[in-house]
PyMOL Python script that loads the backbone (N, CA, C, O; Angstrom):
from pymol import cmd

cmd.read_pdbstr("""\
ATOM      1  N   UNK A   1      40.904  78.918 112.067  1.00  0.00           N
ATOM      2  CA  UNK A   1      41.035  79.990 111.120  1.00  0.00           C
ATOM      3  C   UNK A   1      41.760  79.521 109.855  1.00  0.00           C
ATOM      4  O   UNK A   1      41.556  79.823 108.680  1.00  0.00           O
ATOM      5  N   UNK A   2      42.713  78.651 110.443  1.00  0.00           N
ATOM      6  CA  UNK A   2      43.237  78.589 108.800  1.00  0.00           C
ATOM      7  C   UNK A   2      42.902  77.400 107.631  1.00  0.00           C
ATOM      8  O   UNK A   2      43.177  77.200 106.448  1.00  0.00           O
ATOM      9  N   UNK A   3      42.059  76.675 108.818  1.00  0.00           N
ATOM     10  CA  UNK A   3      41.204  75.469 108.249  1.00  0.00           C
ATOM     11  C   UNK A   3      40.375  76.333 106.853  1.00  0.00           C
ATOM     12  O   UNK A   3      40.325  75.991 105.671  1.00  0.00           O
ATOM     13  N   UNK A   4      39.837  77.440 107.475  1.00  0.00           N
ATOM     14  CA  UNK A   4      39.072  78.152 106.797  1.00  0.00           C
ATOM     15  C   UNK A   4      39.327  79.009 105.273  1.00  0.00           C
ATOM     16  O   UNK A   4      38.578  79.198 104.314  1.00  0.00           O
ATOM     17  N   UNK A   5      40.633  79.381 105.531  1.00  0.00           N
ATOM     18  CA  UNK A   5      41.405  79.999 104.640  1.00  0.00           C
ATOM     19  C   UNK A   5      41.364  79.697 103.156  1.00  0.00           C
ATOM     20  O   UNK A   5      41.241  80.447 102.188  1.00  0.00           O
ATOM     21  N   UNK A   6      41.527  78.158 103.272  1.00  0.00           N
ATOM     22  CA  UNK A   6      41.851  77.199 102.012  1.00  0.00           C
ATOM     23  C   UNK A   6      42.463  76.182 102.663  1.00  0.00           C
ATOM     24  O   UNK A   6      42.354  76.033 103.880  1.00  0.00           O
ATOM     25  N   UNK A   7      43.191  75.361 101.857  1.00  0.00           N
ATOM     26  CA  UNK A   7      43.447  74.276 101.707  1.00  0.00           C
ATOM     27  C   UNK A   7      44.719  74.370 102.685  1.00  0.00           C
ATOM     28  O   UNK A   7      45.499  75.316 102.573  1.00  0.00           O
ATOM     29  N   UNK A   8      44.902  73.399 103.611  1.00  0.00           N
ATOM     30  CA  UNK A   8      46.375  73.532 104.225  1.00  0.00           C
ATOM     31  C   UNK A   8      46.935  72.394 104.399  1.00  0.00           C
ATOM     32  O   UNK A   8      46.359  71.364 104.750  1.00  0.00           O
ATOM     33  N   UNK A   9      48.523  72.574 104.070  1.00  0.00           N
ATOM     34  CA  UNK A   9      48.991  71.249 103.636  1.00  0.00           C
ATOM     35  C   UNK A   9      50.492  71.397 104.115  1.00  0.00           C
ATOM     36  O   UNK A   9      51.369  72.169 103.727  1.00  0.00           O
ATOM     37  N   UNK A  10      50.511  70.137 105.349  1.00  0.00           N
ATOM     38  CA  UNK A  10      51.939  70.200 105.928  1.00  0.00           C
ATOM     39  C   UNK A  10      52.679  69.331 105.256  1.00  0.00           C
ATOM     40  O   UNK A  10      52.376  68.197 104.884  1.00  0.00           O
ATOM     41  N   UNK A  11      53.911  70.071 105.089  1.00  0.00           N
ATOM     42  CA  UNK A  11      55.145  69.426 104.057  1.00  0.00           C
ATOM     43  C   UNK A  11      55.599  69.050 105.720  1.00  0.00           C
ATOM     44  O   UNK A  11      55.974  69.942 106.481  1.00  0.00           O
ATOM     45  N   UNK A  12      55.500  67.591 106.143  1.00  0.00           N
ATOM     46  CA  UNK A  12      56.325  67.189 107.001  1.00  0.00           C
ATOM     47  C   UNK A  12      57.990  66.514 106.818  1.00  0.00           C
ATOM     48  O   UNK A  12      58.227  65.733 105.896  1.00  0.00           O
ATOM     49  N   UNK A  13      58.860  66.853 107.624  1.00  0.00           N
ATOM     50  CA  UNK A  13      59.975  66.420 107.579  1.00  0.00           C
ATOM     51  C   UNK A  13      60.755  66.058 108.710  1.00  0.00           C
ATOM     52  O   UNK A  13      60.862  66.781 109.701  1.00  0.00           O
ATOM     53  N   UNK A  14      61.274  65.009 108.587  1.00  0.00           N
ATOM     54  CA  UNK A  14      62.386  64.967 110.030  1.00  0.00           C
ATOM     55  C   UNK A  14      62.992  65.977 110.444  1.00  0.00           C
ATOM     56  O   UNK A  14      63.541  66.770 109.680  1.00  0.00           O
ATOM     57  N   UNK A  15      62.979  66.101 111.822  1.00  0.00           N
ATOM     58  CA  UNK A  15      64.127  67.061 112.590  1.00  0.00           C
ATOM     59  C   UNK A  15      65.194  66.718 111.663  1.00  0.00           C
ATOM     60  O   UNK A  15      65.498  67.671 110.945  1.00  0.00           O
ATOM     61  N   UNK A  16      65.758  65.812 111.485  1.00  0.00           N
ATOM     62  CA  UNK A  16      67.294  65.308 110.917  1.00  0.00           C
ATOM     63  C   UNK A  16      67.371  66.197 109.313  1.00  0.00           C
ATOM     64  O   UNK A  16      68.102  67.139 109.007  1.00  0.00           O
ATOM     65  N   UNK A  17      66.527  65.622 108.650  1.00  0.00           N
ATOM     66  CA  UNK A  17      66.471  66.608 107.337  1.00  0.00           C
ATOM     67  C   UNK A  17      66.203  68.131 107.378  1.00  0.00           C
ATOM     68  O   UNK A  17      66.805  68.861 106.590  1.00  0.00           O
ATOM     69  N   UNK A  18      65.308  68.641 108.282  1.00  0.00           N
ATOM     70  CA  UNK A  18      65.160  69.987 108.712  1.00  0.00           C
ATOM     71  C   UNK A  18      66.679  70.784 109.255  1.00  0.00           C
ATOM     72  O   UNK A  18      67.077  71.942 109.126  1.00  0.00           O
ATOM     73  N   UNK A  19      67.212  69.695 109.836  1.00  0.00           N
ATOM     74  CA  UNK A  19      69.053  70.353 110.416  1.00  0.00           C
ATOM     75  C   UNK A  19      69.780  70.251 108.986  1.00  0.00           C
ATOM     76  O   UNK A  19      70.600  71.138 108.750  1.00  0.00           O
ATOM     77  N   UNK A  20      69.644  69.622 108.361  1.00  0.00           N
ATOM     78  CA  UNK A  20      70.572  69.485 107.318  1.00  0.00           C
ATOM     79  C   UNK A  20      70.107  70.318 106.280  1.00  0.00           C
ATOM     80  O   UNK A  20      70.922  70.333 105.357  1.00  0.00           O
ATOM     81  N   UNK A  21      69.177  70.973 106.084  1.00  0.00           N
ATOM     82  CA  UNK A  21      68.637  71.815 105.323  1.00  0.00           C
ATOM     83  C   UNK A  21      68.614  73.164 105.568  1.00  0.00           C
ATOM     84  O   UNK A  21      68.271  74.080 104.821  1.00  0.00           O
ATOM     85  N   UNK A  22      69.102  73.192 106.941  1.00  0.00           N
ATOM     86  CA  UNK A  22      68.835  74.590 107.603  1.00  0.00           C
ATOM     87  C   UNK A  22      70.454  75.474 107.358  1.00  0.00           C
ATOM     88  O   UNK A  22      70.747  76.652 107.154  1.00  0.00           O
ATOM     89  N   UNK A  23      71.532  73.726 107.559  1.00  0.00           N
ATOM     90  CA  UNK A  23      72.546  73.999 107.724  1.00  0.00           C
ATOM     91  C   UNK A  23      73.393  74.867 106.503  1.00  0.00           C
ATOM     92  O   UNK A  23      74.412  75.555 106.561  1.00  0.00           O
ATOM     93  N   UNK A  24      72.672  74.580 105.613  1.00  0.00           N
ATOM     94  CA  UNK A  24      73.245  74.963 104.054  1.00  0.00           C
ATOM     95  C   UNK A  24      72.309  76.371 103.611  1.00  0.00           C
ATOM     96  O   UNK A  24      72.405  76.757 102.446  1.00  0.00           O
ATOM     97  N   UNK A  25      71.390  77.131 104.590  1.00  0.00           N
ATOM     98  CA  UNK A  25      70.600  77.651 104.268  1.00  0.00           C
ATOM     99  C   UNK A  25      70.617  79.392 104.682  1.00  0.00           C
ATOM    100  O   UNK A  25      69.823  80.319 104.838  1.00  0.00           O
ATOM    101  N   UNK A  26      71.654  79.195 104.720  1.00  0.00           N
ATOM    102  CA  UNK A  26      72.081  80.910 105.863  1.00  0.00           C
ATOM    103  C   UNK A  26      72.002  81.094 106.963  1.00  0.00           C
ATOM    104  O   UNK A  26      71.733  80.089 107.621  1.00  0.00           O
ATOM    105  N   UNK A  27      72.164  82.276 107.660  1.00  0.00           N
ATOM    106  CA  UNK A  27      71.719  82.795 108.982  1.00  0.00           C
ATOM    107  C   UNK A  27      69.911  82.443 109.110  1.00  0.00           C
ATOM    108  O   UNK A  27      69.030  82.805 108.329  1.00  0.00           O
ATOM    109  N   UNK A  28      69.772  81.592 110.422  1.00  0.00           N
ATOM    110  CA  UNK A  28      68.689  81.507 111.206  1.00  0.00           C
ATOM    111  C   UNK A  28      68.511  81.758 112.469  1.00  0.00           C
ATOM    112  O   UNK A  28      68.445  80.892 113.340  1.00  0.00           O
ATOM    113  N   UNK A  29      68.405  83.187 112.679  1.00  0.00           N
ATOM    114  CA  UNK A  29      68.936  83.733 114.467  1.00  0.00           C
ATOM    115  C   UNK A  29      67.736  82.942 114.773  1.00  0.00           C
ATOM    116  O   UNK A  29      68.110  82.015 115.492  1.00  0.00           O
ATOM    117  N   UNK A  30      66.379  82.863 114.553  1.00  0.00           N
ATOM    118  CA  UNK A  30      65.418  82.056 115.432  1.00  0.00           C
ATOM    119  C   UNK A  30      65.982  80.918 115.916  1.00  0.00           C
ATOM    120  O   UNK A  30      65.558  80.544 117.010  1.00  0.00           O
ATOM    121  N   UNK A  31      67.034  80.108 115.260  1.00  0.00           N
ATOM    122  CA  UNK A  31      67.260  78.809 115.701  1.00  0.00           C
ATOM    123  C   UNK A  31      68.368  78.693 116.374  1.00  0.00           C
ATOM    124  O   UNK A  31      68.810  77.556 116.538  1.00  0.00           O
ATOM    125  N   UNK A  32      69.097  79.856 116.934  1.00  0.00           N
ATOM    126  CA  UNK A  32      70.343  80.128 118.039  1.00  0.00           C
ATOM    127  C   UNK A  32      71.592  79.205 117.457  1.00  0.00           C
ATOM    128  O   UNK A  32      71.963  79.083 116.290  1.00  0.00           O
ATOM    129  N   UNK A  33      72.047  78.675 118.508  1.00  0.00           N
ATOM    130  CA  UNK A  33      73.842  78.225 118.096  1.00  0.00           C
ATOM    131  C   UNK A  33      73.528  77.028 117.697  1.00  0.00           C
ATOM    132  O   UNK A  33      74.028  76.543 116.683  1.00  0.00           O
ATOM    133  N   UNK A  34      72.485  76.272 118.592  1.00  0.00           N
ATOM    134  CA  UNK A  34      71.998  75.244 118.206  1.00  0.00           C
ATOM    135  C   UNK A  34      70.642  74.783 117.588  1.00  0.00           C
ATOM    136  O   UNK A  34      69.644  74.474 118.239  1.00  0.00           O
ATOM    137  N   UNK A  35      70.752  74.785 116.322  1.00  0.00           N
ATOM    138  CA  UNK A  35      69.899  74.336 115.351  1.00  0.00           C
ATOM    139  C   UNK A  35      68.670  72.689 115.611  1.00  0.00           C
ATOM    140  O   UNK A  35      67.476  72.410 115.716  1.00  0.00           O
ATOM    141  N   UNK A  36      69.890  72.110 115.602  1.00  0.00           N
ATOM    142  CA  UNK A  36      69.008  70.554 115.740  1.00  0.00           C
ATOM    143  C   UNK A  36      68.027  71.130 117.214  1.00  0.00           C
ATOM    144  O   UNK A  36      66.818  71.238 117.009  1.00  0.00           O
ATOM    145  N   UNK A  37      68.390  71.376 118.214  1.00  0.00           N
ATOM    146  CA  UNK A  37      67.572  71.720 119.750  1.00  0.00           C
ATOM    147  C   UNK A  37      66.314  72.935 119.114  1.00  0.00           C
ATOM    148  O   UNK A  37      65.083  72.905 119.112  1.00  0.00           O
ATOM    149  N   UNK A  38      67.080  73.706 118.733  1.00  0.00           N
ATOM    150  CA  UNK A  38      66.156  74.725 118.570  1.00  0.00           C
ATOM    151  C   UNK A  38      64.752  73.982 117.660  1.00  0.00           C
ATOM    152  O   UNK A  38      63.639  74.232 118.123  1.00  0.00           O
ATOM    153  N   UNK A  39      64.823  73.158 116.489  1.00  0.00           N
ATOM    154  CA  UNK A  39      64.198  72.150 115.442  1.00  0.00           C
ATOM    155  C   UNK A  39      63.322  71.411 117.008  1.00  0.00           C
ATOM    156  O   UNK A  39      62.512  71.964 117.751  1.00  0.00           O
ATOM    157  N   UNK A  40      63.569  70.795 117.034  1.00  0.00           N
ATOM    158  CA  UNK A  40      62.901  70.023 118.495  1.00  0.00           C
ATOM    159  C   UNK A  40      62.054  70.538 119.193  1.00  0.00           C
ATOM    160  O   UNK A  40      60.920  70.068 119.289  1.00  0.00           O
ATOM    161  N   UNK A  41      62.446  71.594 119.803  1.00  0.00           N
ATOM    162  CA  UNK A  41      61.699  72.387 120.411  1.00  0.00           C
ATOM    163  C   UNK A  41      60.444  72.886 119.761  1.00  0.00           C
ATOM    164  O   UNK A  41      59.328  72.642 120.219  1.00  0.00           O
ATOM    165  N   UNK A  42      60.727  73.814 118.342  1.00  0.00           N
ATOM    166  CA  UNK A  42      59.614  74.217 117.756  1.00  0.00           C
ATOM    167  C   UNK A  42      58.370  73.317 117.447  1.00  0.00           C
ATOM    168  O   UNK A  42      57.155  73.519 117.460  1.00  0.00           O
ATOM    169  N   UNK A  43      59.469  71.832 117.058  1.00  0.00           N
ATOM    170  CA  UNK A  43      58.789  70.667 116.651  1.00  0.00           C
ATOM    171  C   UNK A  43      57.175  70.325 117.789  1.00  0.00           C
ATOM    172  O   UNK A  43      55.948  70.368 117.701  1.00  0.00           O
ATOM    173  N   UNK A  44      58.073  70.051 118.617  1.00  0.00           N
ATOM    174  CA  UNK A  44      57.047  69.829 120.047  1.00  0.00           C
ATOM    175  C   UNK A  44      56.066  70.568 120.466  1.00  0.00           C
ATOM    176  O   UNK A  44      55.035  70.109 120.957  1.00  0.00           O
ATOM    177  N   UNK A  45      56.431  72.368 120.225  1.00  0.00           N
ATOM    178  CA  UNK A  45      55.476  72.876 120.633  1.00  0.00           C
ATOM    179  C   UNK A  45      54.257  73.082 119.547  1.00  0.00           C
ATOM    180  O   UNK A  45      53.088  73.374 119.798  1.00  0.00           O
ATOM    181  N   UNK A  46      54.921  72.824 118.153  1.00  0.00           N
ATOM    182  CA  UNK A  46      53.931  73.516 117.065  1.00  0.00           C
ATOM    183  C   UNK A  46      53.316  72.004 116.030  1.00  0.00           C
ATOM    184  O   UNK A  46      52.569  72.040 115.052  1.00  0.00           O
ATOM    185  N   UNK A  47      53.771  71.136 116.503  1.00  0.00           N
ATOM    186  CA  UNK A  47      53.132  69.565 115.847  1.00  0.00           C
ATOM    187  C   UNK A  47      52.060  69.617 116.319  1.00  0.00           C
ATOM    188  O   UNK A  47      51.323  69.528 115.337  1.00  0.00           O
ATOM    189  N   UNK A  48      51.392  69.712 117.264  1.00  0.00           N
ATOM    190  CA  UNK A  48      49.563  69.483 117.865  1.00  0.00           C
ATOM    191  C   UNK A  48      49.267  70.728 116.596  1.00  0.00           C
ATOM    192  O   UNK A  48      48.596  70.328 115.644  1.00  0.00           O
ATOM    193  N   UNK A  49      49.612  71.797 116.568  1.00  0.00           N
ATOM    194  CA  UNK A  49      48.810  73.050 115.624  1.00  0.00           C
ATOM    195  C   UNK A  49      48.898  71.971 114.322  1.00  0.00           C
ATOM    196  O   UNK A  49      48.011  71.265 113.844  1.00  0.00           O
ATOM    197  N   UNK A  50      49.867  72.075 114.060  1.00  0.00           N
ATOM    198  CA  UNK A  50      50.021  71.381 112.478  1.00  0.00           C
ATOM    199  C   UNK A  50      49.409  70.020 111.913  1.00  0.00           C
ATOM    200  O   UNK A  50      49.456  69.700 110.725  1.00  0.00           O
ATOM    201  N   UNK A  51      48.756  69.168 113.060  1.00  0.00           N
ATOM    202  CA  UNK A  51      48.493  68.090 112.886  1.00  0.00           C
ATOM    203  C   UNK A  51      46.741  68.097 113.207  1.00  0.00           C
ATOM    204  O   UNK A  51      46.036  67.100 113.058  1.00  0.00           O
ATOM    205  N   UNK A  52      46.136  69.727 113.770  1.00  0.00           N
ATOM    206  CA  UNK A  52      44.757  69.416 114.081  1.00  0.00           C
ATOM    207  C   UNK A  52      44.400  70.481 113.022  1.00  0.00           C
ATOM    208  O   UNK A  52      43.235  70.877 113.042  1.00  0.00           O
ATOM    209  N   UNK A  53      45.366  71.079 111.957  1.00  0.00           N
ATOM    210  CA  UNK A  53      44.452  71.648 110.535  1.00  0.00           C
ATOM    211  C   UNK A  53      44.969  71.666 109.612  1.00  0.00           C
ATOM    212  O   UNK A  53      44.670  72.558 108.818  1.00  0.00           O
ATOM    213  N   UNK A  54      46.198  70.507 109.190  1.00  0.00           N
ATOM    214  CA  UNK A  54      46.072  69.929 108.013  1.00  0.00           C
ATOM    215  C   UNK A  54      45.139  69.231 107.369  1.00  0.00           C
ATOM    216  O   UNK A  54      44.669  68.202 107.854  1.00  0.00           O
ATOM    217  N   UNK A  55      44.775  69.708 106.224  1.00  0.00           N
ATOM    218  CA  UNK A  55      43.957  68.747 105.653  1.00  0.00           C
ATOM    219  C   UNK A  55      44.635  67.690 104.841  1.00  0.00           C
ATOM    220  O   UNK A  55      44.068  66.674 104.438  1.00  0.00           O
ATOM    221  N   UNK A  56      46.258  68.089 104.565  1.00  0.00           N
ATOM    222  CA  UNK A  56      46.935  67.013 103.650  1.00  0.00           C
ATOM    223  C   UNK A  56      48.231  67.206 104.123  1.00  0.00           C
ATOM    224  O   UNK A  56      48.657  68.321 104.428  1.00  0.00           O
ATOM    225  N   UNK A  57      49.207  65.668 104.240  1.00  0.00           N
ATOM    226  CA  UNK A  57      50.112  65.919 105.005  1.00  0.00           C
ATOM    227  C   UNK A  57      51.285  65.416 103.703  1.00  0.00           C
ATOM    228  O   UNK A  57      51.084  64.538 102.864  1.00  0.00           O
ATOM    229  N   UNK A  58      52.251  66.083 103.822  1.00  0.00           N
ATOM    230  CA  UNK A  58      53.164  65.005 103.217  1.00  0.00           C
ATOM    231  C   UNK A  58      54.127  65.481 103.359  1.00  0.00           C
ATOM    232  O   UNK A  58      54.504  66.652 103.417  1.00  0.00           O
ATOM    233  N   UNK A  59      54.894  63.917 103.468  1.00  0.00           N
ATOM    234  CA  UNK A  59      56.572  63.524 104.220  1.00  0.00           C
ATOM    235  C   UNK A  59      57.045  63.976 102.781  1.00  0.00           C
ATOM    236  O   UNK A  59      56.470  63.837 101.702  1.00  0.00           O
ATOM    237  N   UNK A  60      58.279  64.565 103.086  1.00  0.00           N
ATOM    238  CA  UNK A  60      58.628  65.335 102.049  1.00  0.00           C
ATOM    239  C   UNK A  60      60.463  65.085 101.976  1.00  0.00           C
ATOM    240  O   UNK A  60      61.124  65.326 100.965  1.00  0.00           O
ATOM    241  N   UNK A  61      61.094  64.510 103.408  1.00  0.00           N
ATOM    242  CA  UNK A  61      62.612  64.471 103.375  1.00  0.00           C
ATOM    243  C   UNK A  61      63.196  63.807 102.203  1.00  0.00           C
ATOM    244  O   UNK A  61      64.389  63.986 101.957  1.00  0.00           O
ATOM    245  N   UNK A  62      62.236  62.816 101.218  1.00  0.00           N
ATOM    246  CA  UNK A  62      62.976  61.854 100.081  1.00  0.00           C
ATOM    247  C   UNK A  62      63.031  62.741  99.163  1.00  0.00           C
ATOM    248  O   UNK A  62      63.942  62.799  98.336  1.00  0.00           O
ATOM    249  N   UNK A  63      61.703  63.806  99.241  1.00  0.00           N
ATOM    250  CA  UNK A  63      61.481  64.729  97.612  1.00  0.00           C
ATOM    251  C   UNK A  63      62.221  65.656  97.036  1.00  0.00           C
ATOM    252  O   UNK A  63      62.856  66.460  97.718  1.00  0.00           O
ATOM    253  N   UNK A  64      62.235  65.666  95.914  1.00  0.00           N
ATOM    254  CA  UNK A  64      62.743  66.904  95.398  1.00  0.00           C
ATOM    255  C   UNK A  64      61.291  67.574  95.530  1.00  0.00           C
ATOM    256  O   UNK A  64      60.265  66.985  95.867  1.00  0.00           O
ATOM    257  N   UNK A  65      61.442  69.174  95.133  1.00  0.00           N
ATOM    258  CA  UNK A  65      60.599  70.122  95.155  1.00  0.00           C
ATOM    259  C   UNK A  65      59.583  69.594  94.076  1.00  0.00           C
ATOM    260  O   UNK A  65      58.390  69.599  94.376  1.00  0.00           O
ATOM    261  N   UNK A  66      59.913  69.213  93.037  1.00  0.00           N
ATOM    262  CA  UNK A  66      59.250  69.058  91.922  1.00  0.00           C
ATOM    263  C   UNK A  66      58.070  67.916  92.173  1.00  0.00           C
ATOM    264  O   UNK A  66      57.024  67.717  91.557  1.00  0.00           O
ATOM    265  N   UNK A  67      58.621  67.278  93.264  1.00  0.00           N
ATOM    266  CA  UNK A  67      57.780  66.083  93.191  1.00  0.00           C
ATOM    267  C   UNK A  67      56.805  66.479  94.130  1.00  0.00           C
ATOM    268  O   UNK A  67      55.631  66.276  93.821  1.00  0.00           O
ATOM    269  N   UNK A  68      57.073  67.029  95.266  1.00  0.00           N
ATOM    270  CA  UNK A  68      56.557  67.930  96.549  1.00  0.00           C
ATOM    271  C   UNK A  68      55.158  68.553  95.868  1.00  0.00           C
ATOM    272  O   UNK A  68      54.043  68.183  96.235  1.00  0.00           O
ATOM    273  N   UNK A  69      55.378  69.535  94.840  1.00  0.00           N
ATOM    274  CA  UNK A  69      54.679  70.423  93.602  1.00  0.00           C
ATOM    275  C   UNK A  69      53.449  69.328  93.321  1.00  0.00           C
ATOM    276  O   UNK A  69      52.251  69.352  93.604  1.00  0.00           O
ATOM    277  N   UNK A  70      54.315  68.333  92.618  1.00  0.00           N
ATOM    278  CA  UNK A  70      53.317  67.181  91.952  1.00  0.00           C
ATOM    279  C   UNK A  70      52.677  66.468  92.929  1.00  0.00           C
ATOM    280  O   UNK A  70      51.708  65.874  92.455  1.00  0.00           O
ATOM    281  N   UNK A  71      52.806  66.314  93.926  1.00  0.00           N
ATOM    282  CA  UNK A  71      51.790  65.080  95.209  1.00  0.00           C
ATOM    283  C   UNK A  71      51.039  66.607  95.740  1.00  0.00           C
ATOM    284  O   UNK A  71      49.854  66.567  96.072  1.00  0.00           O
ATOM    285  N   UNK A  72      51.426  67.280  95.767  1.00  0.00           N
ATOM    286  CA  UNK A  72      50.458  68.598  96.600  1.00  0.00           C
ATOM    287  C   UNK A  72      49.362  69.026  95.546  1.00  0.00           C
ATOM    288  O   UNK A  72      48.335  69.445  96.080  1.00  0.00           O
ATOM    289  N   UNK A  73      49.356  69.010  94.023  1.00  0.00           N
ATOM    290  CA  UNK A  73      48.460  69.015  93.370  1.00  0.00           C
ATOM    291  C   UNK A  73      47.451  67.724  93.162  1.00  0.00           C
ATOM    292  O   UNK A  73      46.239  67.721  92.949  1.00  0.00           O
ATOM    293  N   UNK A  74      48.310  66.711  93.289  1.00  0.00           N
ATOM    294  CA  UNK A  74      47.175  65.063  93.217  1.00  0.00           C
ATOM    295  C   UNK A  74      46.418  65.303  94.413  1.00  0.00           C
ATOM    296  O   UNK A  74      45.218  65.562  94.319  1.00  0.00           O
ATOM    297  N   UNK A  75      46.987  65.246  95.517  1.00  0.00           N
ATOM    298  CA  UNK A  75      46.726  65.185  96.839  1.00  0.00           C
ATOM    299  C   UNK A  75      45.026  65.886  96.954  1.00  0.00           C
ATOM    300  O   UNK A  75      43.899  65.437  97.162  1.00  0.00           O
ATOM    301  N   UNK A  76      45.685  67.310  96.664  1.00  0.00           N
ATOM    302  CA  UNK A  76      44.208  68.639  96.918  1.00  0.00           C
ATOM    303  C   UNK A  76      43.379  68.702  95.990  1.00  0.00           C
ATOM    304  O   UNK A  76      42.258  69.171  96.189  1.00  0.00           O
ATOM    305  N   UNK A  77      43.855  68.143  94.537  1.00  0.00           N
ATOM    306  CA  UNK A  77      43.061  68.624  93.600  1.00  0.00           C
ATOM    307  C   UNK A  77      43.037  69.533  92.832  1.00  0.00           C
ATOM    308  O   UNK A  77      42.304  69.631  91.848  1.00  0.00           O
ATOM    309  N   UNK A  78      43.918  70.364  93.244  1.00  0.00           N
ATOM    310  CA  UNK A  78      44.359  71.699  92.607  1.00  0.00           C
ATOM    311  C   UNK A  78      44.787  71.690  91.463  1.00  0.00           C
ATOM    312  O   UNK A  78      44.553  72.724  90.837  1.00  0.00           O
ATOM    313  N   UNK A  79      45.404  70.808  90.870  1.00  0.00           N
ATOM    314  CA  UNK A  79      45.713  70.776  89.706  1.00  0.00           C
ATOM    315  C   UNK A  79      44.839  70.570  88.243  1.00  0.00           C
ATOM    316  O   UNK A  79      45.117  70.802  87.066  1.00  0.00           O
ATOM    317  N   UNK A  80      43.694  70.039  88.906  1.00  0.00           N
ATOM    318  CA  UNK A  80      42.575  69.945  88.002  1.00  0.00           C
ATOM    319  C   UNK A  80      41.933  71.128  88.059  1.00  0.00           C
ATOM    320  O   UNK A  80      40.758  70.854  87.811  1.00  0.00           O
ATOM    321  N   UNK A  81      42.084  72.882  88.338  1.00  0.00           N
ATOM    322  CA  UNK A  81      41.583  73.678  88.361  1.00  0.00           C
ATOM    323  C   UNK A  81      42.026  74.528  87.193  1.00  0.00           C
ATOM    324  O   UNK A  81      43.119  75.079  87.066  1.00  0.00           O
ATOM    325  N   UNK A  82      40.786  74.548  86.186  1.00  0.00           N
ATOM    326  CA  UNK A  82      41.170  75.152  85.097  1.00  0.00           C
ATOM    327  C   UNK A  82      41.490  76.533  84.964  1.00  0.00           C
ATOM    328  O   UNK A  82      40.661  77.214  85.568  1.00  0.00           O
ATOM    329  N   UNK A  83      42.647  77.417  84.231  1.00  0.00           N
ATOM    330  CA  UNK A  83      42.870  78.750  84.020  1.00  0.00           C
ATOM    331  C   UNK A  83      42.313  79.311  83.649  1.00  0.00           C
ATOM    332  O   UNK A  83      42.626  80.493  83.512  1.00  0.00           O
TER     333      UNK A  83
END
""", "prot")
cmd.dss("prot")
cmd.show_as("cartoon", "prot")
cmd.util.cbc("prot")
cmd.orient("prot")
């Protein structure tokens, strides 16, 4: 289904950067007392989904957003879509 949707594109990141990002990021009751476990867990169960309908993947723990923005438009093409 979501192959279908459009374009789908996993911003992958380490568990390690995902804890450290989470940590500075407010309340996350989904991710209980423990964050890094809770990260793991989701990781494991939801990586097969994320990895059989991406069409574009990208490691993202070095990026700033801006750059994230800029490889997700090279990447898909999207950026060559005129207004």
């Amino acid at each position: 289904m979501l192959e279908r949707s459009g374009v789908v594109v996993w911003l992958r990141a380490t568990i390690a950067t995902l804890s450290e990002r989470v940590e500075h990021g407010g309340v996350r009751p989904r991710l209980g007392a423990d964050p890094a476990q809770s990260l793991r867990d989701l990781y494991l169960t939801r990586h097969p989904l994320y990895a059989s309908v991406a069409g574009f993947v990208i490691d993202v723990d070095d990026l700033p957003p801006e750059e994230v923005v800029a490889r997700i438009f090279d990447d898909t093409g999207l950026g060559d879509v005129e207004q």
